[in-house]
DRENPA-3360 file (N, C-alpha, C; in nm, 2 decimals, always signed):
BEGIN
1 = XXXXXXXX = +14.74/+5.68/+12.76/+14.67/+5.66/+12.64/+14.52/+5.64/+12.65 ~ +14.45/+5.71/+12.79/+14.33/+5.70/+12.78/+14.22/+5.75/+12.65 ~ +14.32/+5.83/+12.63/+14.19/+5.91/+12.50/+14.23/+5.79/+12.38 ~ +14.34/+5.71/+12.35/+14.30/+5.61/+12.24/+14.18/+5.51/+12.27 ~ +14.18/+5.46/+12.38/+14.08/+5.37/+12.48/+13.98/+5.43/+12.42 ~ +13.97/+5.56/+12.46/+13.79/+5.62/+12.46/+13.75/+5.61/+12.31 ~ +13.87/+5.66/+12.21/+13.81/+5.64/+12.07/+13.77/+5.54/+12.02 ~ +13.88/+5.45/+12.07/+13.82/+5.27/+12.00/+13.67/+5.24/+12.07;
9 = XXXXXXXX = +13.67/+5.30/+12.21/+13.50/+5.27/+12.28/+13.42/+5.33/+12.20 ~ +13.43/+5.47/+12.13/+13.34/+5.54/+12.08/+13.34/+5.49/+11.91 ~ +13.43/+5.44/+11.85/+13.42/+5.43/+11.74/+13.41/+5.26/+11.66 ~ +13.47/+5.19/+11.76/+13.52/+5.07/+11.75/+13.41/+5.00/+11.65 ~ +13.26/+5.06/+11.70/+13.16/+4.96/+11.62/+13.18/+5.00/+11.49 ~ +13.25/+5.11/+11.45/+13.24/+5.17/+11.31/+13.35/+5.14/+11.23 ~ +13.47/+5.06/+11.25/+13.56/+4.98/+11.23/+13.70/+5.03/+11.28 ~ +13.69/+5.10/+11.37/+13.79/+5.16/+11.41/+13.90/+5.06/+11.47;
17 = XXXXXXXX = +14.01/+5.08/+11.44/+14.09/+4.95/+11.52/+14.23/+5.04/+11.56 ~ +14.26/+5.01/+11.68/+14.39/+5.08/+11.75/+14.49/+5.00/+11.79 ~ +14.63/+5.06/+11.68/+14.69/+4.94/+11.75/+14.81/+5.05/+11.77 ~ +14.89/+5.03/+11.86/+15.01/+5.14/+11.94/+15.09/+5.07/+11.86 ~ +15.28/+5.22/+11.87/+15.37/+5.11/+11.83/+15.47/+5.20/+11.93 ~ +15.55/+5.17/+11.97/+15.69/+5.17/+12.10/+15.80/+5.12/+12.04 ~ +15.89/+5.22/+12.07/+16.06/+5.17/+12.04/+16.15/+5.12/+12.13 ~ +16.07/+5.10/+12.22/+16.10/+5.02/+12.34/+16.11/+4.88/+12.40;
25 = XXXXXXXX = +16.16/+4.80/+12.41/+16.18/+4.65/+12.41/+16.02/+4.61/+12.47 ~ +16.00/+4.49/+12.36/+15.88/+4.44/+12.40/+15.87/+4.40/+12.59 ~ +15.92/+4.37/+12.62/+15.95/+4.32/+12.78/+15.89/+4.48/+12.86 ~ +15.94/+4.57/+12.86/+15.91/+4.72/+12.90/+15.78/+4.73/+12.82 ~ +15.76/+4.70/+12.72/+15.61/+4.76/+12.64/+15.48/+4.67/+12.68 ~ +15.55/+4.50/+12.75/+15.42/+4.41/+12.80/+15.42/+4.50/+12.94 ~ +15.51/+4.51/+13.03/+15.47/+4.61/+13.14/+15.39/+4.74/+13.13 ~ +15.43/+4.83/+13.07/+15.33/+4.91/+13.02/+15.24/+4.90/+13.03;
33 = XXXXXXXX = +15.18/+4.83/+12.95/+15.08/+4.79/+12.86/+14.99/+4.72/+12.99 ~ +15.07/+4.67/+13.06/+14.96/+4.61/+13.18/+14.95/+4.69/+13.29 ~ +15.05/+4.80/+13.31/+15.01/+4.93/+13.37/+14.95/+5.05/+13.36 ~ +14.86/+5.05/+13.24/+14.81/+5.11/+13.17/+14.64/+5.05/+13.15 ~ +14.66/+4.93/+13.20/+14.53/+4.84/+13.10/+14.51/+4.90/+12.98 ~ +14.61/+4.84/+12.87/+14.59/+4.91/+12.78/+14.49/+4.79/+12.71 ~ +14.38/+4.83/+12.60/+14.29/+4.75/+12.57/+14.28/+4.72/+12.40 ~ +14.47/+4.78/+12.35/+14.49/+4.69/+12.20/+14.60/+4.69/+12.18;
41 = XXXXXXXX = +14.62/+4.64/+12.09/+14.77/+4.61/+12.04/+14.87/+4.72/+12.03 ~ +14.98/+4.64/+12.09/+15.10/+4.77/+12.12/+15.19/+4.64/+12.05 ~ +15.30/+4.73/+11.92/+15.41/+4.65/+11.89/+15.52/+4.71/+11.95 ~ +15.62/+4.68/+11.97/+15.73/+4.65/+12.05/+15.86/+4.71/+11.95 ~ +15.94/+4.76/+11.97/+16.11/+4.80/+11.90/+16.01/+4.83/+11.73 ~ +15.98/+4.95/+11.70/+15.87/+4.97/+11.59/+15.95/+5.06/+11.55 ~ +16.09/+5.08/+11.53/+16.15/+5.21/+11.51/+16.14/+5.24/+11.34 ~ +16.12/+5.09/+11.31/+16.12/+5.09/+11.15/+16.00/+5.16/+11.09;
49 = XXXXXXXX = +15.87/+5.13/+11.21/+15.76/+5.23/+11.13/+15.79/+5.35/+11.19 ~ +15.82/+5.39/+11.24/+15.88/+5.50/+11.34/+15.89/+5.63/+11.20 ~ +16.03/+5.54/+11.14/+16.10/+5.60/+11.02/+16.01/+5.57/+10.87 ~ +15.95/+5.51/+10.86/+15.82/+5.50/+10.76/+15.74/+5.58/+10.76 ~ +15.66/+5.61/+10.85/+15.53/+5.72/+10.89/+15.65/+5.85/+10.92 ~ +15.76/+5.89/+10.92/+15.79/+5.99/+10.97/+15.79/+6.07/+11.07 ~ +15.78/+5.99/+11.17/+15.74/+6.03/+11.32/+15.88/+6.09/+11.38 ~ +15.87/+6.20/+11.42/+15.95/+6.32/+11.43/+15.95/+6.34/+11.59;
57 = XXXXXXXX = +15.83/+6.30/+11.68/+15.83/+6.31/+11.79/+15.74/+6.23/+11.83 ~ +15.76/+6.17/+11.98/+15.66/+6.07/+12.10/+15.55/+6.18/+12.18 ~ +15.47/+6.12/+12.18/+15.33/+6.06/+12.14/+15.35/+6.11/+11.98 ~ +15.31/+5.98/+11.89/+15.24/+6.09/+11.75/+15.12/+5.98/+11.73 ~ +15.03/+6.04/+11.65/+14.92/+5.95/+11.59/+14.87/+5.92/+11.46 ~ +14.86/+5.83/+11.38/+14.80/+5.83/+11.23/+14.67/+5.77/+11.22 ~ +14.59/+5.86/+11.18/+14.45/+5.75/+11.11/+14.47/+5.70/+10.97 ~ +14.47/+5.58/+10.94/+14.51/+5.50/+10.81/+14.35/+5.44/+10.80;
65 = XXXXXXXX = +14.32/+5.47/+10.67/+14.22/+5.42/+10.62/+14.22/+5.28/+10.56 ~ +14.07/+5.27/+10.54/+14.09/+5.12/+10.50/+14.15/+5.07/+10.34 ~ +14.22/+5.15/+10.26/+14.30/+5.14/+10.15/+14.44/+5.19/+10.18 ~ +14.51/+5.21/+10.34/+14.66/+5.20/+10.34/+14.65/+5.35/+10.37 ~ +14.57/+5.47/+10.29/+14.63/+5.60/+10.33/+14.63/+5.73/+10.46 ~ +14.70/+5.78/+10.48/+14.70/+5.85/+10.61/+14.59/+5.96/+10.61 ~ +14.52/+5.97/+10.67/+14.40/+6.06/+10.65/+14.39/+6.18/+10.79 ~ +14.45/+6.13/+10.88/+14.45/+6.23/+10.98/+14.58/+6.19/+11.10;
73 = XXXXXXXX = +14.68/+6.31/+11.12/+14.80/+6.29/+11.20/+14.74/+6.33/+11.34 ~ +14.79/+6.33/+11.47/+14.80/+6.34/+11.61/+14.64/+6.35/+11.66 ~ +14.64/+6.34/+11.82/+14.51/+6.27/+11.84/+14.37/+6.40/+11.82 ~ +14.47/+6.52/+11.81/+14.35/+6.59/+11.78/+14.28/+6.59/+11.68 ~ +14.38/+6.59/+11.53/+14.33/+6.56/+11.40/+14.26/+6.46/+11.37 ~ +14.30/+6.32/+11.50/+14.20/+6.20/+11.47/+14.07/+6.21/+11.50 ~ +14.05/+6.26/+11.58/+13.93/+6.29/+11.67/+13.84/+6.39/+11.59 ~ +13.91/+6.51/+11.55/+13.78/+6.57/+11.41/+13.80/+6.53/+11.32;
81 = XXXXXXXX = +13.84/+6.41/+11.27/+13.83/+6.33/+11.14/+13.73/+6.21/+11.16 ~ +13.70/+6.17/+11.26/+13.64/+6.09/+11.33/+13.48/+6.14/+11.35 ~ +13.50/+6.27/+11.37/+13.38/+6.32/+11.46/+13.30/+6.33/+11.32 ~ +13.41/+6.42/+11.25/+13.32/+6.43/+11.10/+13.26/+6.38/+11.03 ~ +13.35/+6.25/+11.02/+13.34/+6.14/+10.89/+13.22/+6.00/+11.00 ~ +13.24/+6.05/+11.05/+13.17/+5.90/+11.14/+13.09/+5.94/+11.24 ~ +13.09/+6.10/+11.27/+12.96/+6.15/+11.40/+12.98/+6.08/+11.53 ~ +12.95/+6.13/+11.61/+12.98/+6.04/+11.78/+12.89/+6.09/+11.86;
% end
């Protein structure tokens, strides 16, 4: 999940906030997560948002704005939604 790292570094001052989610038992997801140095929030057994956001396949990504709506899916779309709307 390096390239989530780098966007929160590159965008974080601009309110960017990254948080992971895993359908994986939290116990396997704190391991991870510390073998990764991962540097934000990862939730644990998330299968429920899994099925909410419609996530169809592992890795997926959503950009949610700051009124709840999805504005850009997987990390490519994040990244020119980002680049555009916020410059880097």
């Amino acid at each position: 999940m390096p390239h989530l790292v780098k966007m929160r570094e590159q965008f974080g001052s601009n309110g960017l906030t990254v948080i992971a989610v895993s359908a994986a038992p939290a116990d396997e997801v704190r391991k991870f997560a510390r073998e990764l140095g991962a540097s934000y929030p990862i939730i644990a057994d998330g299968n429920e948002m899994f099925m909410a956001f419609g996530v169809r396949g592992v890795p997926d990504a959503f950009l949610i704005d700051r009124e709840g709506r999805i504005v850009a899916e997987g990390l490519d779309g994040i990244e020119e939604w980002l680049m555009k709307e916020l410059g880097g």
